[in-house]
N, C-alpha and C positions, 0 to 999 in steps of 0.2 A: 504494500500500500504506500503510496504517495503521491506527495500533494501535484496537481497538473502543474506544467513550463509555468502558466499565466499566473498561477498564484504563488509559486515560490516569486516571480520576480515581482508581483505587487508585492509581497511582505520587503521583499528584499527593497526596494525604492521608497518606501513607505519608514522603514528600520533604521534605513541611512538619513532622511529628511528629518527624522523624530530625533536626530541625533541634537539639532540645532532648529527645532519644533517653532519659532518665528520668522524662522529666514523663508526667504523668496529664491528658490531653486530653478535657475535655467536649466532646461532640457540639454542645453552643448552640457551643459558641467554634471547632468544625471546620466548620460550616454558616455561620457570619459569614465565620471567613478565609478559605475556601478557594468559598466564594457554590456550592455543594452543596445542594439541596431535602434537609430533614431525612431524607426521606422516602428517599428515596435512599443517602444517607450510613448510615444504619441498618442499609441494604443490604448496602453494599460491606461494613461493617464486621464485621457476621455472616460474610461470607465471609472477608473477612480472619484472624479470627478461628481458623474452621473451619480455615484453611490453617494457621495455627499462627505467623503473623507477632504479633501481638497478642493482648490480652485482655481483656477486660471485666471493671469493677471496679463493683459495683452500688452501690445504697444514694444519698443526698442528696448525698454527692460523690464520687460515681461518674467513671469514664467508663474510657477507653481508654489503654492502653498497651502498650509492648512486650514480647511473650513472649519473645523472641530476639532477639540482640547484633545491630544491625544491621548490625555486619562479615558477617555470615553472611545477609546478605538482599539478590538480586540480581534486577537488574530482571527477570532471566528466571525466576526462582524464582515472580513476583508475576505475569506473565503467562501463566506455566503452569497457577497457581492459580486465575486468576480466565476466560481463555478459551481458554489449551491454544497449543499453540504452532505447532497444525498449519498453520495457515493463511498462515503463512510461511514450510513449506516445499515447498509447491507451486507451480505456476505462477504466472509474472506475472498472466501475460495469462489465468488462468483455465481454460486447459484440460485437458482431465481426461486426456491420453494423451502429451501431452508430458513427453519424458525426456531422457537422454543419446543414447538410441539413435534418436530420433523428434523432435528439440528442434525448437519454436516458433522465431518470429526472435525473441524476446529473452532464449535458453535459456542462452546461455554470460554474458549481460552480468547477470542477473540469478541464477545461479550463484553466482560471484565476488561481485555484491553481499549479497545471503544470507547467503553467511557471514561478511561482516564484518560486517554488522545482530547477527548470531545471538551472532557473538564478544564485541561492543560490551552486550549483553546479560547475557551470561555475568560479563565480567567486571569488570561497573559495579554497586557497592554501594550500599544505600541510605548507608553511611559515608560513601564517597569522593563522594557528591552530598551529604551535609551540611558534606563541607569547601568546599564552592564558593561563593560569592559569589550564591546565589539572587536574582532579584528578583520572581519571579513564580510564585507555584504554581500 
């Protein structure tokens, strides 16, 4: 299990901005630190945006920053927005009829792990990862 291309690099663009959570971020300088094709980055960032994490600042020194206190922005907030959060709550192993009443072999070990994925999620801020010692976005 892992997270889709789109949402490791929202957290990752989102991780490095929360680093310096007032600044106004140009795209040339989020495509140099964070090695993003512009082209892409453009992307996420319109969706970002549309979710209501940030906002666009136009004009010759434009660029991007925060709409909201990043206390209040949780990596599950940014992966609901960008590809939904369904996909880890179903099966491991993929199949489409395993349950409680019908479980796979790895229904109970991947249960328990789930929710602590789902919990680690909920209530991990983009804050509480700009107070960490980063070294790698």
């Amino acid at each position: 299990m892992k997270l889709s291309k789109t949402s490791e690099y929202a957290i990752r663009i989102l991780s490095y901005m929360a680093k310096d959570s007032d600044k106004l971020y140009s795209a040339k300088l989020l495509v140099e630190k964070l090695n993003v094709s512009d082209k892409y980055l453009r992307k996420l960032m319109t969706l970002l945006s549309k979710a209501g994490f940030i906002k666009s600042m136009q004009g010759r020194y434009g660029g991007y920053k925060f709409a909201k206190d990043i206390k209040n922005i949780y990596i599950s907030n940014i992966i609901d927005a960008i590809e939904g959060s369904e996909k880890y709550l179903g099966c491991i192993l993929g199949l489409d009829d395993c349950s409680d009443e019908n479980p796979c072999s790895m229904h109970e070990v991947w249960v328990t792990t789930r929710a602590k994925l789902i919990s680690t999620f909920e209530k991990t801020s983009l804050y509480k990862i700009s107070q960490t010692e980063i070294i790698k976005f």
